[in-house]
TORPA-4810 file (N, C-alpha, C, O; in nm, 3 decimals):
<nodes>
NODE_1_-8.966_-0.733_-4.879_-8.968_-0.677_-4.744_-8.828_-0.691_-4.683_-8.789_-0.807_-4.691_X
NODE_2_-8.730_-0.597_-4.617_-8.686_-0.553_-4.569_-8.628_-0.668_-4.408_-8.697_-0.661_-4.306_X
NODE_3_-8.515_-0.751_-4.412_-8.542_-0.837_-4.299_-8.465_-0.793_-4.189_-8.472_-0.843_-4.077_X
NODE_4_-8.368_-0.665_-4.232_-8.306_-0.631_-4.147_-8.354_-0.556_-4.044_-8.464_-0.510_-4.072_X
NODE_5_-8.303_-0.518_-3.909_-8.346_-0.409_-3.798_-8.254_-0.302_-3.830_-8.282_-0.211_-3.752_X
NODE_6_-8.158_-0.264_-3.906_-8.133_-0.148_-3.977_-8.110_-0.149_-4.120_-8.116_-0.238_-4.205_X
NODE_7_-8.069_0.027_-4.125_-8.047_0.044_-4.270_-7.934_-0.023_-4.336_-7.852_-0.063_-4.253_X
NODE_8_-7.895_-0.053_-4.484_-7.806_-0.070_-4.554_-7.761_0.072_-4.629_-7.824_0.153_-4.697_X
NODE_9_-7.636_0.064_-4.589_-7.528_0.156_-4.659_-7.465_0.113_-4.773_-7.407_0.005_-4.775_X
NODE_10_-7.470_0.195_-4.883_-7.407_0.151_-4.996_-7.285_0.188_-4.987_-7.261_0.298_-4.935_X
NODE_11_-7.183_0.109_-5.033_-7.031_0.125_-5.016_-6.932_0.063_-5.140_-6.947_-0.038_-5.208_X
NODE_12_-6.834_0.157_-5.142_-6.766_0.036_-5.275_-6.601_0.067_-5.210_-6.525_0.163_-5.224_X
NODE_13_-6.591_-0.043_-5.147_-6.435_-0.039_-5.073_-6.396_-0.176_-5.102_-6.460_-0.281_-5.114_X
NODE_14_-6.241_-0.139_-5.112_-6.182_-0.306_-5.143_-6.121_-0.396_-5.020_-6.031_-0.362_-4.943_X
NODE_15_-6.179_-0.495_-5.022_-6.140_-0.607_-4.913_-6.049_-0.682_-4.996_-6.044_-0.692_-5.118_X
NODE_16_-5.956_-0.751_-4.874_-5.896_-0.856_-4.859_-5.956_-0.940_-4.800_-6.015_-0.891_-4.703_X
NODE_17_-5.979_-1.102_-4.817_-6.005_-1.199_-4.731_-5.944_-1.334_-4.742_-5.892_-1.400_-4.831_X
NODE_18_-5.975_-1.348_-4.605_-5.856_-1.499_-4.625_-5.936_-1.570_-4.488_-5.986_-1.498_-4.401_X
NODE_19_-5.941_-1.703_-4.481_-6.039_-1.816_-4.438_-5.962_-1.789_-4.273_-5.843_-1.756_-4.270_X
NODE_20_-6.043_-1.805_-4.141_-5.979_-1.799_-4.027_-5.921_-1.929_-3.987_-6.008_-2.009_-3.954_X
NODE_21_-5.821_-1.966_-3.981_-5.734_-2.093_-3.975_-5.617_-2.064_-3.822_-5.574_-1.969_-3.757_X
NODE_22_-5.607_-2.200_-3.823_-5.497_-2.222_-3.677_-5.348_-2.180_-3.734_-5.263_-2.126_-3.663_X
NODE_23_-5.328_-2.213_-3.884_-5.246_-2.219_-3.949_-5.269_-2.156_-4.060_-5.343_-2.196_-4.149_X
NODE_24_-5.153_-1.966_-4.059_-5.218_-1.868_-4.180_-5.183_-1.974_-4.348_-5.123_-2.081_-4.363_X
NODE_25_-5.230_-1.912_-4.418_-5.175_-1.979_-4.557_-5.243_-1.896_-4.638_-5.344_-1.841_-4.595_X
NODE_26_-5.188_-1.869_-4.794_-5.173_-1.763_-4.883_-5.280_-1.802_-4.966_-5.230_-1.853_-5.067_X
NODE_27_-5.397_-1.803_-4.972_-5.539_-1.780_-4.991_-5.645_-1.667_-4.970_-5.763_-1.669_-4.935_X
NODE_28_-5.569_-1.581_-4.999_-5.635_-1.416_-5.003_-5.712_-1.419_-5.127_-5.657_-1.436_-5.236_X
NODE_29_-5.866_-1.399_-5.112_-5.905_-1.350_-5.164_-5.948_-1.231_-5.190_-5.997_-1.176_-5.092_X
NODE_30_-5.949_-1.156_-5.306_-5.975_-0.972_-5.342_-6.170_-1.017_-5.341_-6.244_-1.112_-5.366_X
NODE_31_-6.175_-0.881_-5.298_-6.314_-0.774_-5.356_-6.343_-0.681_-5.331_-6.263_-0.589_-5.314_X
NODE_32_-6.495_-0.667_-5.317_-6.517_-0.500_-5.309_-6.654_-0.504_-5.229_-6.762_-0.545_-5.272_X
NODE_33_-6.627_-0.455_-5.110_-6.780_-0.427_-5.028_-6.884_-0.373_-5.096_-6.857_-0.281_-5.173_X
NODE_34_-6.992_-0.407_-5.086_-7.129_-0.326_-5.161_-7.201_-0.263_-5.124_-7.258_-0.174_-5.186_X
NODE_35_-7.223_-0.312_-4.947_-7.367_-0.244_-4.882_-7.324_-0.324_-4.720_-7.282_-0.438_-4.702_X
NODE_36_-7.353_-0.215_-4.617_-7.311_-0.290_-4.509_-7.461_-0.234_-4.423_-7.531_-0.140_-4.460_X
NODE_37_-7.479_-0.296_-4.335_-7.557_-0.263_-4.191_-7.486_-0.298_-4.042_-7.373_-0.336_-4.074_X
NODE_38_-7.492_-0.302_-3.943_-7.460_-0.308_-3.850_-7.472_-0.470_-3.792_-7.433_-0.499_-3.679_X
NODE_39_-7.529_-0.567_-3.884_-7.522_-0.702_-3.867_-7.420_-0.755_-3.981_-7.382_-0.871_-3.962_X
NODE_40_-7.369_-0.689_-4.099_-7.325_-0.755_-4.152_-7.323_-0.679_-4.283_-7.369_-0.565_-4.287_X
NODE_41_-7.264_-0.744_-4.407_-7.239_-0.668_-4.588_-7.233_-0.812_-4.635_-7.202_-0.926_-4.600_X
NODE_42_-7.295_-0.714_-4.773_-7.248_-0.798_-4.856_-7.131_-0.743_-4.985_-7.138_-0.629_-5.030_X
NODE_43_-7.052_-0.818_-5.021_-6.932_-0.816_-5.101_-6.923_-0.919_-5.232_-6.957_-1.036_-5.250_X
NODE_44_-6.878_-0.846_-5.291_-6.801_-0.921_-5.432_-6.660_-0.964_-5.411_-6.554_-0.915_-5.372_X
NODE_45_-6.723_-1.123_-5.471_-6.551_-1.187_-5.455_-6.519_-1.276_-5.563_-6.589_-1.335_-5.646_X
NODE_46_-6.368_-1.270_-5.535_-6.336_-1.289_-5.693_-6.299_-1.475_-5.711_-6.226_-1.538_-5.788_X
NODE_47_-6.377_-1.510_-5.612_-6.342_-1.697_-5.598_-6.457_-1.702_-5.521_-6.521_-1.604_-5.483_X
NODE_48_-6.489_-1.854_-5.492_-6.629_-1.863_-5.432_-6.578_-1.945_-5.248_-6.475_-2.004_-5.215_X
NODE_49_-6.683_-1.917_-5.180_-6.701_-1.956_-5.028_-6.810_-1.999_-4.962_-6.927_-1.963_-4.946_X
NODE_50_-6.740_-2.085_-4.927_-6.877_-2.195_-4.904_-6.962_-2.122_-4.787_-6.890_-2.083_-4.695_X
NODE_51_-7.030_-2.108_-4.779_-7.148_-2.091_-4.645_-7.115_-2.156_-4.527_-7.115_-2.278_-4.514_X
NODE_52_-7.076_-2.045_-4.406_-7.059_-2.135_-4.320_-6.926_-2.081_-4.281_-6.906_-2.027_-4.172_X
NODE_53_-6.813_-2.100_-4.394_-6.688_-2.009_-4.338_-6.684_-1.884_-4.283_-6.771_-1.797_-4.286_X
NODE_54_-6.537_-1.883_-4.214_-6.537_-1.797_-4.110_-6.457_-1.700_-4.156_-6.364_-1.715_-4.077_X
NODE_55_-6.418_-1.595_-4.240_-6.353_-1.492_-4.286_-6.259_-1.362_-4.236_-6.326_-1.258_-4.234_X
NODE_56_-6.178_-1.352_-4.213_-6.102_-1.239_-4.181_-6.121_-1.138_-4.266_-6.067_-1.159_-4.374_X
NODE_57_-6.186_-1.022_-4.257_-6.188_-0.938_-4.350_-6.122_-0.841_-4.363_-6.124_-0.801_-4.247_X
NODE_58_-6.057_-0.763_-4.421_-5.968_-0.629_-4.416_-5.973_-0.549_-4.508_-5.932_-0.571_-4.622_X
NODE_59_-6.052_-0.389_-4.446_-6.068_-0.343_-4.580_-5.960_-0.196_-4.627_-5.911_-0.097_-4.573_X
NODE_60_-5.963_-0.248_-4.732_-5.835_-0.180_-4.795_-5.849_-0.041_-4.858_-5.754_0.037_-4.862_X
NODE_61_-5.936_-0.021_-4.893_-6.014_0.106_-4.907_-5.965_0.129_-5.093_-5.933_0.036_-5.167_X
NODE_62_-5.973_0.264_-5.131_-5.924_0.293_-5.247_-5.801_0.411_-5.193_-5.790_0.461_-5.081_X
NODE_63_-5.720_0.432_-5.310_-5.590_0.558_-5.282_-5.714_0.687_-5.254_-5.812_0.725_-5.319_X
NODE_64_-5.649_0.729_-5.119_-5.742_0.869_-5.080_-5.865_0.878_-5.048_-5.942_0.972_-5.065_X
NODE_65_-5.887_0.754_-4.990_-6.020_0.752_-4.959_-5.992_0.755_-4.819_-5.887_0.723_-4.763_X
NODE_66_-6.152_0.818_-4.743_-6.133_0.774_-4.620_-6.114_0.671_-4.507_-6.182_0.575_-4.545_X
NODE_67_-6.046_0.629_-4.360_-6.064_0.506_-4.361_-6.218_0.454_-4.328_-6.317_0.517_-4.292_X
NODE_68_-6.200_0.342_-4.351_-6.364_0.246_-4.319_-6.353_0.284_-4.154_-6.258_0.318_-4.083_X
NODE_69_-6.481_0.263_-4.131_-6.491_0.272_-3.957_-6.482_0.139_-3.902_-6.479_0.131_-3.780_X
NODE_70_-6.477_0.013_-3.985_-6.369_-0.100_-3.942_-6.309_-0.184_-4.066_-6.339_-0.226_-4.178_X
NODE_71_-6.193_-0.179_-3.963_-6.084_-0.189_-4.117_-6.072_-0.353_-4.112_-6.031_-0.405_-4.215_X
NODE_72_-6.108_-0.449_-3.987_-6.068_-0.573_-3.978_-6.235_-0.637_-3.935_-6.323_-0.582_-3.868_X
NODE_73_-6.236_-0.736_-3.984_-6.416_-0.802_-3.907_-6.355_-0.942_-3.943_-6.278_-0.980_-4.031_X
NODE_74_-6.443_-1.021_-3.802_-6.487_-1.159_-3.874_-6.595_-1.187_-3.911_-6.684_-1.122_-3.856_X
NODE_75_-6.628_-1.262_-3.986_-6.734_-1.242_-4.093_-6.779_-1.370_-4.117_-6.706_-1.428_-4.197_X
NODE_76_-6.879_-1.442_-4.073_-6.974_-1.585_-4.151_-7.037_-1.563_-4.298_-7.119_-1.474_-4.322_X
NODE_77_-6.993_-1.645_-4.385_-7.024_-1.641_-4.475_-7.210_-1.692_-4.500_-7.256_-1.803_-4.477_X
NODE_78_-7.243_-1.640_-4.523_-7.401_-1.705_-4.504_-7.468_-1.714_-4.612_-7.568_-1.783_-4.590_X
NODE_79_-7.464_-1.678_-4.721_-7.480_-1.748_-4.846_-7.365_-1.673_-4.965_-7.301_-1.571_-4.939_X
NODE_80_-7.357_-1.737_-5.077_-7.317_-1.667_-5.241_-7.363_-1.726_-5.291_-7.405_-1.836_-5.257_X
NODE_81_-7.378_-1.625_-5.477_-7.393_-1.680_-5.570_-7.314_-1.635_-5.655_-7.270_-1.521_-5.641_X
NODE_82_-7.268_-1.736_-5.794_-7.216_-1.642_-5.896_-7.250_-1.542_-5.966_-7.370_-1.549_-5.993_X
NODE_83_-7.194_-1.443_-6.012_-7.257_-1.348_-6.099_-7.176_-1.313_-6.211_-7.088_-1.237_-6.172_X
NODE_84_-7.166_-1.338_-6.341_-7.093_-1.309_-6.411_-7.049_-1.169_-6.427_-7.141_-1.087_-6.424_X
NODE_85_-6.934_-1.123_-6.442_-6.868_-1.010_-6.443_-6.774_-1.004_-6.591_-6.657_-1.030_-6.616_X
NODE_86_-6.874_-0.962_-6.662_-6.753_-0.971_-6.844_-6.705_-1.107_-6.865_-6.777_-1.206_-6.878_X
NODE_87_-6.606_-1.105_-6.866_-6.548_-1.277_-6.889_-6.539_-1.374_-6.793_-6.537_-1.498_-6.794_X
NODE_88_-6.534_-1.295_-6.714_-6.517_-1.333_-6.528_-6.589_-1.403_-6.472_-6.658_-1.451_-6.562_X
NODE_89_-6.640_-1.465_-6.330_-6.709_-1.512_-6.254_-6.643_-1.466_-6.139_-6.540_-1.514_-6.091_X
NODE_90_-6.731_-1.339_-6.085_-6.720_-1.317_-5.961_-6.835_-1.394_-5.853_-6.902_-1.484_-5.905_X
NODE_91_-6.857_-1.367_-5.721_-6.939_-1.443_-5.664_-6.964_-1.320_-5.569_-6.879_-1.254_-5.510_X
NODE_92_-7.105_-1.306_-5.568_-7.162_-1.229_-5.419_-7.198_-1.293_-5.322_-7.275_-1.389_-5.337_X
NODE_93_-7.152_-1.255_-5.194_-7.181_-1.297_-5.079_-7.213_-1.196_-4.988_-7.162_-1.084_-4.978_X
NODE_94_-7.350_-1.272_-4.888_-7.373_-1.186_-4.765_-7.281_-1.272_-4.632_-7.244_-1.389_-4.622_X
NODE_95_-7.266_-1.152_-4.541_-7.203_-1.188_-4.451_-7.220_-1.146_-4.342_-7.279_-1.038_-4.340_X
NODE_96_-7.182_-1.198_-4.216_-7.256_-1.172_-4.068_-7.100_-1.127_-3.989_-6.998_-1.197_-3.993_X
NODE_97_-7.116_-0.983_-3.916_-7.011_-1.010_-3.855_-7.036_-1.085_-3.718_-7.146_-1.095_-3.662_X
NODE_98_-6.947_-1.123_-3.685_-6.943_-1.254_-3.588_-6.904_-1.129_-3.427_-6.835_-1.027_-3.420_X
NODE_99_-6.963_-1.182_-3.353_-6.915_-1.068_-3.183_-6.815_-1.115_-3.141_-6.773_-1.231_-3.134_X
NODE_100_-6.744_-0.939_-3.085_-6.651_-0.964_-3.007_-6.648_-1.049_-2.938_-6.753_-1.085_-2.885_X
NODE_101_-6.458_-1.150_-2.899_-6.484_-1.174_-2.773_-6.396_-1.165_-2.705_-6.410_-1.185_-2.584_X
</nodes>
């Protein structure tokens, strides 16, 4: 069953993310959006995040694509898991965007 109050959009756009800090530092993590609603997406990432962090997101789109209708969010991490990807370990996570303020 369905817990959201809207639909999910399937999407495959590439994010940047990096942890919201007082002090920036070079911890960008890559991925790729999957499915968004109006509370929040979930994304593939290529390192794991704890639940709970607070995320800068920025999405980067692909060459020639259109832009996203938001290119920057903050984002609560609210759960991941790993998922193997070929040799890899990527990690999916859902995420909440957090309100303006």
């Amino acid at each position: 069953m369905e817990k959201r109050s809207s639909l999910r959009r399937r999407v495959s756009t590439g994010i940047l993310c990096s942890r919201l800090r007082s002090h920036p530092q070079d911890d960008v993590i890559e991925g790729t959006l999957r499915n968004c609603c109006d509370q929040g997406f979930a994304a593939e990432l290529r390192a794991p995040v704890s639940p709970g962090t607070i995320l800068v997101v920025r999405a980067v789109g692909r060459a020639g694509s259109a832009a996203p209708a938001r290119s920057v969010a903050l984002a609560e991490v609210r759960w991941m898991r790993p998922v193997p990807r070929g040799n890899e370990l990527w990690y999916t996570a859902g995420l909440r965007y957090l309100p303006a303020y």
